[in-house]
Biopython code that builds the backbone (N, CA, C, O; Angstrom):
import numpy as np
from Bio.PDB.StructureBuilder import StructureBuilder

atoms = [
    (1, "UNK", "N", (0.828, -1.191, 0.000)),
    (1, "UNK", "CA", (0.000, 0.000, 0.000)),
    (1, "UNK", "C", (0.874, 1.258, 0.000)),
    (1, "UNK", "O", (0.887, 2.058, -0.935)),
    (2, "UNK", "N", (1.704, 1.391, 1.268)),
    (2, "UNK", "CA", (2.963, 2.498, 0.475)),
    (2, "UNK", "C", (3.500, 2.516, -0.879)),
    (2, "UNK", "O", (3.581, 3.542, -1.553)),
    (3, "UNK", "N", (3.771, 1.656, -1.164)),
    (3, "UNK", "CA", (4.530, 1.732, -2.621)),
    (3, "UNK", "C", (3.283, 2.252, -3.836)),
    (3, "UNK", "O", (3.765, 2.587, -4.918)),
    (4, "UNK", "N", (1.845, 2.327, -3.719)),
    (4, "UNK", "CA", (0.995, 2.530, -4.488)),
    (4, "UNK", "C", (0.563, 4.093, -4.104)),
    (4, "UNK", "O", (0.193, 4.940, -4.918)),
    (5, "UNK", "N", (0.727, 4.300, -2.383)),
    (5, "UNK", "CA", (0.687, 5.652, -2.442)),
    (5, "UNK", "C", (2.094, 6.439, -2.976)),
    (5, "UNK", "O", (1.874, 7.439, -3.659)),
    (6, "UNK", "N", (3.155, 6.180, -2.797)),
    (6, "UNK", "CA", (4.328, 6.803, -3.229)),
    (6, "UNK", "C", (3.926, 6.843, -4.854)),
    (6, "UNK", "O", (3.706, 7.982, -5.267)),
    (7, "UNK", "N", (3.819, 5.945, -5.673)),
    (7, "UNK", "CA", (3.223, 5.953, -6.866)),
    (7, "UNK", "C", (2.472, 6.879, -7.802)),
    (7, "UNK", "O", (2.677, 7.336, -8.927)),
    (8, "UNK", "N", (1.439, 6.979, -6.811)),
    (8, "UNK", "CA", (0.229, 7.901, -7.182)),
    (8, "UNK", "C", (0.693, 9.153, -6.829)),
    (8, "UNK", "O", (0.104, 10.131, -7.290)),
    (9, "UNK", "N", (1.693, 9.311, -6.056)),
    (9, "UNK", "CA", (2.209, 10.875, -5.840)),
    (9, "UNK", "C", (2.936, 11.163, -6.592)),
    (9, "UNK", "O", (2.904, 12.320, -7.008)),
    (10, "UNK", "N", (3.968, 10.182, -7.124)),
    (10, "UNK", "CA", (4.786, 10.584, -8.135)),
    (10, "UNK", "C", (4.326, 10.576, -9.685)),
    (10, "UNK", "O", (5.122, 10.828, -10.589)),
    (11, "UNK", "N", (2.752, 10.212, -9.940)),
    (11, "UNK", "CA", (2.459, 10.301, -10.964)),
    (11, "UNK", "C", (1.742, 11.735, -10.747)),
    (11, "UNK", "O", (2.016, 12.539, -11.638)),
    (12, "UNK", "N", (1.270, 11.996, -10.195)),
    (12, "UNK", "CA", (0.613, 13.529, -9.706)),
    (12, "UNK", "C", (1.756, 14.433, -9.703)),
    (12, "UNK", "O", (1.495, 15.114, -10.695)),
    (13, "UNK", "N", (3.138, 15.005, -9.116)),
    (13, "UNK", "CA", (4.233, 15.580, -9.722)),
    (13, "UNK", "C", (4.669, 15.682, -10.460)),
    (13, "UNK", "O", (5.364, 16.694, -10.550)),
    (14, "UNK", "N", (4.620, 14.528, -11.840)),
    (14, "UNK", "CA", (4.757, 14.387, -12.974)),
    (14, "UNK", "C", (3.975, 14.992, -13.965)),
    (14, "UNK", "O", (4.444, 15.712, -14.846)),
    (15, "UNK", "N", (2.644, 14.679, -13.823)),
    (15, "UNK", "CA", (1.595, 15.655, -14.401)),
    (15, "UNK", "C", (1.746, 16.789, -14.384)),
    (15, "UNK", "O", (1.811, 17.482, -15.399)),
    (16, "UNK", "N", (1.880, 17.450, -12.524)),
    (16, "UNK", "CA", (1.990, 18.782, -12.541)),
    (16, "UNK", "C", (2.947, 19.603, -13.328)),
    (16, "UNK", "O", (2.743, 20.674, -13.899)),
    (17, "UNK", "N", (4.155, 18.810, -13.236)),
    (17, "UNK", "CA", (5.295, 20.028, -14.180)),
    (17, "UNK", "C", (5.312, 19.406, -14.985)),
    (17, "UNK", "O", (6.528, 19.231, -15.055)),
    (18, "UNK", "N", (4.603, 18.427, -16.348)),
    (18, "UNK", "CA", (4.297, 18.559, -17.853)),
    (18, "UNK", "C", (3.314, 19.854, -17.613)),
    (18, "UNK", "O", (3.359, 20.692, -18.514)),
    (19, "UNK", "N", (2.713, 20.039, -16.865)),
    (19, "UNK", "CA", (1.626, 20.960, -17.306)),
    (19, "UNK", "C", (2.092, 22.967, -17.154)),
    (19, "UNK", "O", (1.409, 23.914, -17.544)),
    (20, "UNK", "N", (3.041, 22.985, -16.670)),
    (20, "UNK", "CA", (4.171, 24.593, -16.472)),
    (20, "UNK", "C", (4.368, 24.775, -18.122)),
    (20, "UNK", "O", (4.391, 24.017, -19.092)),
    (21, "UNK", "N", (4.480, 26.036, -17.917)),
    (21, "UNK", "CA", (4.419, 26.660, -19.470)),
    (21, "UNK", "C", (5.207, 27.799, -18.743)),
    (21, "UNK", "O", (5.034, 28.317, -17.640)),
    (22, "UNK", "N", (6.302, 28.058, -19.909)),
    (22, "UNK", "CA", (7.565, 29.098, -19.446)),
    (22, "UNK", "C", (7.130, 30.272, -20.747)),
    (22, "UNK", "O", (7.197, 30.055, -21.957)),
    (23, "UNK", "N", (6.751, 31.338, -20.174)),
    (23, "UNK", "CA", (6.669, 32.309, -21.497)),
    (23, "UNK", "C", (7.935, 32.719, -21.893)),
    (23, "UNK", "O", (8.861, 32.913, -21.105)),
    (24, "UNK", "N", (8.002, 32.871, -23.223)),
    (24, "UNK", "CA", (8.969, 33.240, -23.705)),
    (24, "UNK", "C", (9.560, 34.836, -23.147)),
    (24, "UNK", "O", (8.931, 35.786, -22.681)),
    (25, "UNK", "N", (11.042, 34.655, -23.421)),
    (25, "UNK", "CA", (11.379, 36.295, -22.600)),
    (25, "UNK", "C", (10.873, 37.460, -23.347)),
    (25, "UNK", "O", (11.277, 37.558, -24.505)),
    (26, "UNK", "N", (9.754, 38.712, -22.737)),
    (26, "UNK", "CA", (9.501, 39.807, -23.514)),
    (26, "UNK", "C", (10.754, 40.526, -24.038)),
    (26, "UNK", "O", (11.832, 40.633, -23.453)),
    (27, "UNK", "N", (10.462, 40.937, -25.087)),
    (27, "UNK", "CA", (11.628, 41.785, -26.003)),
    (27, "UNK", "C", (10.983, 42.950, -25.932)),
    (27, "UNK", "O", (9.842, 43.087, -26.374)),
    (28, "UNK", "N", (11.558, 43.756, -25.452)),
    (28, "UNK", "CA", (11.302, 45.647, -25.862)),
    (28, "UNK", "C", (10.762, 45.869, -26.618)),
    (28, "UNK", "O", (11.256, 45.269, -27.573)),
    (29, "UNK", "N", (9.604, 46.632, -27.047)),
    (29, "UNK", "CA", (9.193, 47.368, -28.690)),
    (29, "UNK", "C", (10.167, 48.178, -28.573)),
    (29, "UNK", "O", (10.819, 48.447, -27.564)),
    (30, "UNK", "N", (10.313, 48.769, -30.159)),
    (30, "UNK", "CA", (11.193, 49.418, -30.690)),
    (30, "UNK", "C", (10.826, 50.625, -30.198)),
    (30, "UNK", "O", (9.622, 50.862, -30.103)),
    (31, "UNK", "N", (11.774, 51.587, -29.803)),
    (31, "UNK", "CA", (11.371, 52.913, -29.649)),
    (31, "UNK", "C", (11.251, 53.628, -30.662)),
    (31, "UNK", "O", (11.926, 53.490, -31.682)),
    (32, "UNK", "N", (10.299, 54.546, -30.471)),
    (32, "UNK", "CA", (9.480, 55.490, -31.464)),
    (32, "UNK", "C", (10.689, 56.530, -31.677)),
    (32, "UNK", "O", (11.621, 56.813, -30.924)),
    (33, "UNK", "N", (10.328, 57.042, -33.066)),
    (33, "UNK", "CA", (11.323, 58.075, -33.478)),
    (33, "UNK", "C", (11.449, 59.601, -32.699)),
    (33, "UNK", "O", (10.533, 60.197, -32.133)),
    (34, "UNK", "N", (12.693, 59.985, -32.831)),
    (34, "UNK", "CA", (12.483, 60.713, -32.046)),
    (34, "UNK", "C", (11.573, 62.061, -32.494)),
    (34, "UNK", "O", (11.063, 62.019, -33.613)),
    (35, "UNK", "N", (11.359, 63.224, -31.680)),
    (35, "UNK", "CA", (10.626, 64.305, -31.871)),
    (35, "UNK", "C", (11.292, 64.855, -32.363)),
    (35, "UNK", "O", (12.457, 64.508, -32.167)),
    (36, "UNK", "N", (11.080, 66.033, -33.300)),
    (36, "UNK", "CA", (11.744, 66.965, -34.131)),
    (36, "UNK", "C", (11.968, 68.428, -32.845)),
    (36, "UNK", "O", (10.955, 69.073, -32.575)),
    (37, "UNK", "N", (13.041, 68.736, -32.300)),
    (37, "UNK", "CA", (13.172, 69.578, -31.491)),
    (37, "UNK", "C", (12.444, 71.028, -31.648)),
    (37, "UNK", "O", (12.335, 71.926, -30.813)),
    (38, "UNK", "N", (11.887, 70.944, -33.273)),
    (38, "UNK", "CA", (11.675, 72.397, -33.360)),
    (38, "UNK", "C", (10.320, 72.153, -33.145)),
    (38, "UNK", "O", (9.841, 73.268, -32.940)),
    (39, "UNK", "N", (9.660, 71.535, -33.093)),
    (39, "UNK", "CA", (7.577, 71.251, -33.161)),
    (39, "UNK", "C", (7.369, 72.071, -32.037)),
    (39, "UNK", "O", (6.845, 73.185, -32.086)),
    (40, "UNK", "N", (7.845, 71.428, -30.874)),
    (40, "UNK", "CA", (6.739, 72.637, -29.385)),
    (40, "UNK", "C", (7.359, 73.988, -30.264)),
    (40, "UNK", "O", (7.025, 74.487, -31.338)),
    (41, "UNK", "N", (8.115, 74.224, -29.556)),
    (41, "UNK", "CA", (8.731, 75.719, -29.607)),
    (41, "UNK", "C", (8.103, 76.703, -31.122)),
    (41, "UNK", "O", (7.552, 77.802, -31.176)),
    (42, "UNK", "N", (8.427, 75.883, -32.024)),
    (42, "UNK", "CA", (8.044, 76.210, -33.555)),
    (42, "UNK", "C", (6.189, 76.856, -33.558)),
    (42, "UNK", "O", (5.915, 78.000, -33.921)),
    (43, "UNK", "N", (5.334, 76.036, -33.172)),
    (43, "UNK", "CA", (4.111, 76.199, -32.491)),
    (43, "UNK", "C", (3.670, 77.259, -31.521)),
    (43, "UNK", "O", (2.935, 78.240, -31.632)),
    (44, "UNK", "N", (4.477, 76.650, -30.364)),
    (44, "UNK", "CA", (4.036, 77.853, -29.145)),
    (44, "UNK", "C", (4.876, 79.950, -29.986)),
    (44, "UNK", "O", (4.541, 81.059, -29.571)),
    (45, "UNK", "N", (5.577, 79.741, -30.768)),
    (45, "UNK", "CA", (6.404, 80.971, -31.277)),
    (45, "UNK", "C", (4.954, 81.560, -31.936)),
    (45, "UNK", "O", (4.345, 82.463, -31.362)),
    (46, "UNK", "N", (4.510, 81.014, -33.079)),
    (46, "UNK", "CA", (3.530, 81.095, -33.730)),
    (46, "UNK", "C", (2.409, 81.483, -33.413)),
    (46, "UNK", "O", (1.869, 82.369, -34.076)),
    (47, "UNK", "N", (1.634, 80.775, -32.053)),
    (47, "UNK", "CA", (0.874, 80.945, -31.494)),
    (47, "UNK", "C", (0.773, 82.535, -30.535)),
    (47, "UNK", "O", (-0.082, 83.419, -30.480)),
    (48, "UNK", "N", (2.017, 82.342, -29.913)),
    (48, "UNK", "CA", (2.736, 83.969, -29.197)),
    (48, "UNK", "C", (2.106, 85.231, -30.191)),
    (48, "UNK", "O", (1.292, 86.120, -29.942)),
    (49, "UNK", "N", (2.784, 84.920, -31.291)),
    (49, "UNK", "CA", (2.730, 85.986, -32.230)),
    (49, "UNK", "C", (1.162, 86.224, -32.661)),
    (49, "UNK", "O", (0.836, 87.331, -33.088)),
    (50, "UNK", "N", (0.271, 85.247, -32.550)),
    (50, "UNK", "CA", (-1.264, 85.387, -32.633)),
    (50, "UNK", "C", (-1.933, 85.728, -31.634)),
    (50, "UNK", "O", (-3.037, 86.263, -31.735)),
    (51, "UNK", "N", (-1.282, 85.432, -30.387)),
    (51, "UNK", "CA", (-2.201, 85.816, -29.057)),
    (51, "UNK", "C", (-1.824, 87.499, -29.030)),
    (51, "UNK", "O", (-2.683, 88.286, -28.634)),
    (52, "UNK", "N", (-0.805, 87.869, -29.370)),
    (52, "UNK", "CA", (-0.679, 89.428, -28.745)),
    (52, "UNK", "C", (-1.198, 89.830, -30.110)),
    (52, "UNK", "O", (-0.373, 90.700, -30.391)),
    (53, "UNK", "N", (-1.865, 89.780, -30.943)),
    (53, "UNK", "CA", (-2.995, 90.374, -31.859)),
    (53, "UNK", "C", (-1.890, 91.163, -32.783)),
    (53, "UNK", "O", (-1.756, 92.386, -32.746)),
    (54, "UNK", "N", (-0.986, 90.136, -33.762)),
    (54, "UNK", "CA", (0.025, 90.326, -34.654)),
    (54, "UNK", "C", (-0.708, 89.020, -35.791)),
    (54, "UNK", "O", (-1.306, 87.954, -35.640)),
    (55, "UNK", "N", (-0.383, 89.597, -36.577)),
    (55, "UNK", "CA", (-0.756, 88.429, -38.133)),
    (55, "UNK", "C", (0.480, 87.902, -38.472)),
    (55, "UNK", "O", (1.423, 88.569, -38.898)),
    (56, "UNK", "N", (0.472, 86.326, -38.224)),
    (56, "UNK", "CA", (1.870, 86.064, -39.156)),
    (56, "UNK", "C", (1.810, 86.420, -40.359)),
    (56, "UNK", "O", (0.741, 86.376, -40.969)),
    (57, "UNK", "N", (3.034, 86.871, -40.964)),
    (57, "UNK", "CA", (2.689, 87.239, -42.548)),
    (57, "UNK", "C", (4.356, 86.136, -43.375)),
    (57, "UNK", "O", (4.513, 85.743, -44.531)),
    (58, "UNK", "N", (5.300, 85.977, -42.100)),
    (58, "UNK", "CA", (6.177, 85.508, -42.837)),
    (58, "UNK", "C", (6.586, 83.863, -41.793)),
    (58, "UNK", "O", (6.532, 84.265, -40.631)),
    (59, "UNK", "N", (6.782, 83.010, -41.773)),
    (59, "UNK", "CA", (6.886, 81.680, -41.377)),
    (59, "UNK", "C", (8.424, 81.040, -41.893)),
    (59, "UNK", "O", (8.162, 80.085, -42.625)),
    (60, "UNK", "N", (8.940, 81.102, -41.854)),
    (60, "UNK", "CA", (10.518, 80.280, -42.658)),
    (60, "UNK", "C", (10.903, 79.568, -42.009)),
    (60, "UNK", "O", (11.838, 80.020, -41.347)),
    (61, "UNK", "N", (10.632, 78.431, -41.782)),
    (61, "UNK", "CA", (10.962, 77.032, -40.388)),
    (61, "UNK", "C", (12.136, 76.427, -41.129)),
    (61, "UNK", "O", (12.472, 75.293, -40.790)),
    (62, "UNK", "N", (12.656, 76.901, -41.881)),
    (62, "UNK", "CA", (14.155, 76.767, -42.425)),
    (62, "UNK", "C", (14.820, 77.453, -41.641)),
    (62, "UNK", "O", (15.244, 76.953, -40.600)),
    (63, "UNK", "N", (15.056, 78.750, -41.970)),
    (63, "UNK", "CA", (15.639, 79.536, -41.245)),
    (63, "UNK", "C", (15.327, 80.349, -39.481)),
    (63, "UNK", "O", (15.875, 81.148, -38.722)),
    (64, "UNK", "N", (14.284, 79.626, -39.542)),
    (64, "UNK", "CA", (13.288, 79.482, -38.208)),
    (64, "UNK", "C", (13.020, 81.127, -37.528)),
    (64, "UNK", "O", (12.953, 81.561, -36.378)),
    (65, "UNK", "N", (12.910, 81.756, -38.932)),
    (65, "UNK", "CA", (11.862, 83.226, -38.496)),
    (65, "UNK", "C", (10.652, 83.213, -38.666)),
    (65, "UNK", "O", (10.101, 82.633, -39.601)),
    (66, "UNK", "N", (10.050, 83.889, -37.730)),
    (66, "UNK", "CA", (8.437, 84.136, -37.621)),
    (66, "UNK", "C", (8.480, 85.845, -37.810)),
    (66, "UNK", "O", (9.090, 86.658, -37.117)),
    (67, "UNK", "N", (7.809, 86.029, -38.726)),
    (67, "UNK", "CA", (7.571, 87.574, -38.530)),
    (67, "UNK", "C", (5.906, 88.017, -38.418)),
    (67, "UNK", "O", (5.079, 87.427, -39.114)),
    (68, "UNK", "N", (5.588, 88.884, -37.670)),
    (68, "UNK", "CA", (4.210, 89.120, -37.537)),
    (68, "UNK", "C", (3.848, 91.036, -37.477)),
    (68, "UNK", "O", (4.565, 91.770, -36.797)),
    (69, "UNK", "N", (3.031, 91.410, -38.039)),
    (69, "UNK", "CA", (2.458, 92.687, -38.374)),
    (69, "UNK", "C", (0.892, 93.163, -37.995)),
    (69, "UNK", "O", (-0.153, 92.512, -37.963)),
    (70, "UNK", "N", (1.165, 94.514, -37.734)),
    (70, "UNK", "CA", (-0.134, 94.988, -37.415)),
    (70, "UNK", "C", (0.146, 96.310, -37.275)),
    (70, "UNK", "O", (0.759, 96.882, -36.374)),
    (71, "UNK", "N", (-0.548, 96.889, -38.610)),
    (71, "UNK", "CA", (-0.163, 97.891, -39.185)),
    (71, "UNK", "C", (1.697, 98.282, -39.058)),
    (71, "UNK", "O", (2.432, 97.389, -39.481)),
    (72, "UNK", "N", (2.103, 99.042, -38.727)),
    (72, "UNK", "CA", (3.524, 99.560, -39.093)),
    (72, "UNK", "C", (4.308, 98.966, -37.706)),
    (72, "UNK", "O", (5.539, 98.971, -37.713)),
    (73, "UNK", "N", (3.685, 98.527, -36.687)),
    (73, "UNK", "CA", (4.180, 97.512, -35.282)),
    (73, "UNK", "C", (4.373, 96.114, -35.979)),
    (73, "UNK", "O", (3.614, 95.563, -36.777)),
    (74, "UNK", "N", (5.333, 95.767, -35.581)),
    (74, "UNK", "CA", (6.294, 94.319, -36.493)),
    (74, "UNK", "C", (7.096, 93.435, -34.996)),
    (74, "UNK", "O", (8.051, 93.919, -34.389)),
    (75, "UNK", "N", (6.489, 92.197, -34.670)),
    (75, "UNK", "CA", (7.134, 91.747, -33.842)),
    (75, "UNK", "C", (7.727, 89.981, -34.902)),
    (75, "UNK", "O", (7.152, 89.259, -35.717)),
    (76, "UNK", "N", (9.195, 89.976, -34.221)),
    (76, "UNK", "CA", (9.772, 88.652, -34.920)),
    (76, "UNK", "C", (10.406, 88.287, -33.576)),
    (76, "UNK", "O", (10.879, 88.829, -32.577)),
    (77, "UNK", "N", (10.103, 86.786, -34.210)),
    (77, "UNK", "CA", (10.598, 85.433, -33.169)),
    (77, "UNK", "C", (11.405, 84.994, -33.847)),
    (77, "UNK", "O", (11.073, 85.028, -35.032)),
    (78, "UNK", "N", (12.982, 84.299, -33.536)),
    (78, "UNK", "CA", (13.493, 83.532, -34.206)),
    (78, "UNK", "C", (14.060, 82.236, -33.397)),
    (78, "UNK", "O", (14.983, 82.319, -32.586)),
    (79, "UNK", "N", (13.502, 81.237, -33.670)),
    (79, "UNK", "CA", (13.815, 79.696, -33.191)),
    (79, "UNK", "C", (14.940, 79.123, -33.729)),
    (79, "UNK", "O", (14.982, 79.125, -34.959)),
    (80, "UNK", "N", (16.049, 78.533, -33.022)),
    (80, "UNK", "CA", (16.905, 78.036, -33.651)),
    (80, "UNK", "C", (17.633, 77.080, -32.839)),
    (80, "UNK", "O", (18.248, 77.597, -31.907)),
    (81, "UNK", "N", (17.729, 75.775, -32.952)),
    (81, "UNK", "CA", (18.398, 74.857, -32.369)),
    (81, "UNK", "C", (20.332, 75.438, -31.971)),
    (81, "UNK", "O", (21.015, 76.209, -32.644)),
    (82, "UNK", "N", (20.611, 74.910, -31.030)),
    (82, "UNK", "CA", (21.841, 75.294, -30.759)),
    (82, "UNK", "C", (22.487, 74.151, -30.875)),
    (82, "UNK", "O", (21.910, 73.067, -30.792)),
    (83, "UNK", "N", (23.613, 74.267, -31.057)),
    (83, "UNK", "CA", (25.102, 73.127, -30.993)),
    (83, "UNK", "C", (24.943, 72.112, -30.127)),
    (83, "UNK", "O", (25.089, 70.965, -30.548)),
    (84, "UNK", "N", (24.614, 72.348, -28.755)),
    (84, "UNK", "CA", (23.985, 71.386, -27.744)),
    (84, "UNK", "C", (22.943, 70.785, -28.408)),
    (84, "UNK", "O", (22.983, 69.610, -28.043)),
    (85, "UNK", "N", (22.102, 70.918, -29.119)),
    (85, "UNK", "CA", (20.566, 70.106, -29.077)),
    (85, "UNK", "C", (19.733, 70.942, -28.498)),
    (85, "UNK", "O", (18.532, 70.716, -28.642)),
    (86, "UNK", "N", (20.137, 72.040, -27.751)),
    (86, "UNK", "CA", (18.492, 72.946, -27.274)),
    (86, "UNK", "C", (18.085, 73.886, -28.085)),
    (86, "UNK", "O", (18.733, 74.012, -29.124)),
    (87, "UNK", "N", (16.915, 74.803, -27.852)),
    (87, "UNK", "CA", (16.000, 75.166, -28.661)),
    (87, "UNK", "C", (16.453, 76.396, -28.156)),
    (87, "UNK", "O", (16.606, 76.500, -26.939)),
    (88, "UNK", "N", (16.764, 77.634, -29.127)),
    (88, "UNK", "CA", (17.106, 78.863, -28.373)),
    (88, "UNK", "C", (15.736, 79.651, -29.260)),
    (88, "UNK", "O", (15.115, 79.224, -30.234)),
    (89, "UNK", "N", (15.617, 80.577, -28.713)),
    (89, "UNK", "CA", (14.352, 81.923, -28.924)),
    (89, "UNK", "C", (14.535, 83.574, -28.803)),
    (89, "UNK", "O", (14.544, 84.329, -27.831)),
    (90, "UNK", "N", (14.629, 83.716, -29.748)),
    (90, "UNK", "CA", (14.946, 85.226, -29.642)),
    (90, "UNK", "C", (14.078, 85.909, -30.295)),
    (90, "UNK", "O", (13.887, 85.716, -31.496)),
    (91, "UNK", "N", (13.263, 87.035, -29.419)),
    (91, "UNK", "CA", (12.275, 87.986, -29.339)),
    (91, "UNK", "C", (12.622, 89.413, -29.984)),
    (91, "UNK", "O", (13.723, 89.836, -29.632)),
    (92, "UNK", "N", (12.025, 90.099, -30.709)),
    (92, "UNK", "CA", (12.422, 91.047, -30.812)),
    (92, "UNK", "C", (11.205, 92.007, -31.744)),
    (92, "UNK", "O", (10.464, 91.503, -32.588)),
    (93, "UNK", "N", (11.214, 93.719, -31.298)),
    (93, "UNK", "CA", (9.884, 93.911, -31.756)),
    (93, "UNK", "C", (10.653, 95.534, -32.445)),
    (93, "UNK", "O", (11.711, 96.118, -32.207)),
    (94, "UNK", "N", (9.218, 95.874, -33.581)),
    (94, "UNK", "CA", (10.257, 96.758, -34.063)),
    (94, "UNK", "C", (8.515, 98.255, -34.215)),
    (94, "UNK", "O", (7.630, 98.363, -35.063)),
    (95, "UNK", "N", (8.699, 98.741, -33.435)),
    (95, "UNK", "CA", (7.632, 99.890, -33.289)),
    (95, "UNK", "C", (7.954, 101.361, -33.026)),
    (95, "UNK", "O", (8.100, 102.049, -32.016)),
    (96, "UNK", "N", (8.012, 101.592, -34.543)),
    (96, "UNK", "CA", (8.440, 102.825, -35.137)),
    (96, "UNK", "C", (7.920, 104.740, -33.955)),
    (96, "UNK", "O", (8.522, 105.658, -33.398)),
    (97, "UNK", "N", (6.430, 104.277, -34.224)),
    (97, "UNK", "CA", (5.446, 105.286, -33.329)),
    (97, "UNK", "C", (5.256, 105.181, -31.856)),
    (97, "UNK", "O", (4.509, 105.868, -31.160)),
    (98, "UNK", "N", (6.251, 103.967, -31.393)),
    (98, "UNK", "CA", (6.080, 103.635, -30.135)),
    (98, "UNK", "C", (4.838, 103.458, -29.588)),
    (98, "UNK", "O", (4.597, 104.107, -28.570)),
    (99, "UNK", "N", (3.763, 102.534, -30.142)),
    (99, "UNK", "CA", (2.459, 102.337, -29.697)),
    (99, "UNK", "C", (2.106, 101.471, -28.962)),
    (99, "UNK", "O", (0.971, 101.433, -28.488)),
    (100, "UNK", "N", (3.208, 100.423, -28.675)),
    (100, "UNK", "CA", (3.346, 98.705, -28.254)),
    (100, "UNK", "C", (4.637, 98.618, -27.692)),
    (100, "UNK", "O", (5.545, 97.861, -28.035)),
    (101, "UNK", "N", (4.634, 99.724, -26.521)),
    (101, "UNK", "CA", (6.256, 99.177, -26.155)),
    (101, "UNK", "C", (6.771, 98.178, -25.265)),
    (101, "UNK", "O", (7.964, 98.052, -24.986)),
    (102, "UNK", "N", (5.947, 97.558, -24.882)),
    (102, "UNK", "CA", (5.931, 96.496, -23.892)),
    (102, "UNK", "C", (5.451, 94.796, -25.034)),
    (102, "UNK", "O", (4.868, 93.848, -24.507)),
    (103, "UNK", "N", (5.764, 94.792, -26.196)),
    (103, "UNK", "CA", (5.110, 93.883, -27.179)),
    (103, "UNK", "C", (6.300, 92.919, -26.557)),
    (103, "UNK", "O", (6.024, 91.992, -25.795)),
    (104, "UNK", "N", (7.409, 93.175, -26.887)),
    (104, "UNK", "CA", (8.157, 91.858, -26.899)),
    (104, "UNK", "C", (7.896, 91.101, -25.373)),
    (104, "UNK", "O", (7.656, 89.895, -25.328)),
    (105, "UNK", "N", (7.977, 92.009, -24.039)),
    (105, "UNK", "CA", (7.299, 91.196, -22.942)),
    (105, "UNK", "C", (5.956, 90.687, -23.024)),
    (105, "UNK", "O", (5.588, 89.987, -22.081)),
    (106, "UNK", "N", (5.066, 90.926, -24.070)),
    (106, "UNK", "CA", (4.275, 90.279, -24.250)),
    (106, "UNK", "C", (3.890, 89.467, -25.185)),
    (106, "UNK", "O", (2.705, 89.259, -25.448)),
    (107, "UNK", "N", (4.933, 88.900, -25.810)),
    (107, "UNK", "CA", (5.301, 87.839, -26.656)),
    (107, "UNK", "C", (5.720, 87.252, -26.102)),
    (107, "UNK", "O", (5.354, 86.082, -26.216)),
    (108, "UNK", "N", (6.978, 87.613, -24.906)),
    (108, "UNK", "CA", (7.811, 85.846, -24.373)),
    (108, "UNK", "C", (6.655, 85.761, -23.127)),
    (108, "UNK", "O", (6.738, 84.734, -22.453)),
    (109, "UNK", "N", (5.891, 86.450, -22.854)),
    (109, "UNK", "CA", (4.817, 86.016, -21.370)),
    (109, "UNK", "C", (4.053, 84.854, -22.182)),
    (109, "UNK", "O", (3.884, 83.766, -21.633)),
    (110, "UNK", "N", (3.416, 85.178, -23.991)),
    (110, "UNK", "CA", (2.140, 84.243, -24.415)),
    (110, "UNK", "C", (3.336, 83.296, -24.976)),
    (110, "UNK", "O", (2.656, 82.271, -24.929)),
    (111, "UNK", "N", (4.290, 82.946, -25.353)),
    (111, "UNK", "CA", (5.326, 82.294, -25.369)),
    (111, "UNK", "C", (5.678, 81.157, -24.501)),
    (111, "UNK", "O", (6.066, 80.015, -24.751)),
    (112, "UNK", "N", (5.470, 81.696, -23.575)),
    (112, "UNK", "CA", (6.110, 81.048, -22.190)),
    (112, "UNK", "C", (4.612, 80.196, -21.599)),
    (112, "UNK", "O", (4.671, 79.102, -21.038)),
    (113, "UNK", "N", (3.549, 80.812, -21.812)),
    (113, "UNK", "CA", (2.729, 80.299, -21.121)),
    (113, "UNK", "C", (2.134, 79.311, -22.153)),
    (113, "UNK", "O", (1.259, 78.604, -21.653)),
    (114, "UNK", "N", (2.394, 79.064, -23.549)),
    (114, "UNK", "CA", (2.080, 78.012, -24.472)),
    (114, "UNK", "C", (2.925, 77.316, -24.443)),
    (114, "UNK", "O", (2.650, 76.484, -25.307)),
    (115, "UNK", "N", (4.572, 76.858, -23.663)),
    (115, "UNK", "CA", (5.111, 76.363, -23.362)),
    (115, "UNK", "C", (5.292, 75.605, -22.413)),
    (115, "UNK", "O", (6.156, 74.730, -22.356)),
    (116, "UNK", "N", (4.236, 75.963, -21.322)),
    (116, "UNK", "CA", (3.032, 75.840, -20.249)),
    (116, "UNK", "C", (4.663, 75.811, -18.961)),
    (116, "UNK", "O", (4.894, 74.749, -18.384)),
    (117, "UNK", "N", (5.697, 77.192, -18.666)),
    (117, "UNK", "CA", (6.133, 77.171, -18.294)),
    (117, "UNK", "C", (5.394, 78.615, -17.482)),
    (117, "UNK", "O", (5.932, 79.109, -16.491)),
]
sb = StructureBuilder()
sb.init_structure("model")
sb.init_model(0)
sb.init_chain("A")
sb.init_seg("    ")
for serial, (resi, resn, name, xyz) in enumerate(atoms, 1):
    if name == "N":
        sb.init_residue(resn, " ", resi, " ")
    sb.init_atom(name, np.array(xyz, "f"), 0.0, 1.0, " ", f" {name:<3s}", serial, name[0])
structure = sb.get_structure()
């Protein structure tokens, strides 16, 4: 009778690990390409120049000028990646009659806050 219970146990252990299933090892997905450094910045520049009530009239994401007008008041953004990899921004406003002299602080404020900094 031992030898039939030892038996029956060792056919029951046997069963159990035929029945283990080993998943194969997960492999990483491929990582996604990277982002084009100029998209936020390129956008939020654009957007700047529309919130302070300027018309883009000129766009060159080559040379990464934005120029914007309203009547003879002219504000330009220029985006440009640096040597490092970061995104540099330079503001600058050009108001002949002095009607908007506070424009360029209010380009890097709608700037900054579409940058959600």
């Amino acid at each position: 009778m031992n030898a039939v219970v030892r038996f029956a146990c060792a056919a029951v252990l046997m069963l159990g690990l035929a029945g283990c299933y080993v998943a194969p090892y997960p492999y990483p997905y491929p990582a996604p390409a990277p982002a084009d450094p100029m998209d936020q910045p390129w956008a939020a520049a654009t957007g700047a120049l529309q919130d302070v009530g300027l018309t883009v009239v000129t766009a060159d994401r080559a040379t990464g000028t934005l120029r914007g007008t309203r009547g003879n008041v002219e504000g330009i953004i220029e985006v440009r990646v640096r040597p490092d990899g970061r995104v540099g921004v330079e503001m600058k406003a050009r108001d002949p009659d002095n009607r908007d002299p506070k424009l360029t602080d209010r380009m890097a404020e709608a700037y900054n806050r579409r940058m959600g900094r």
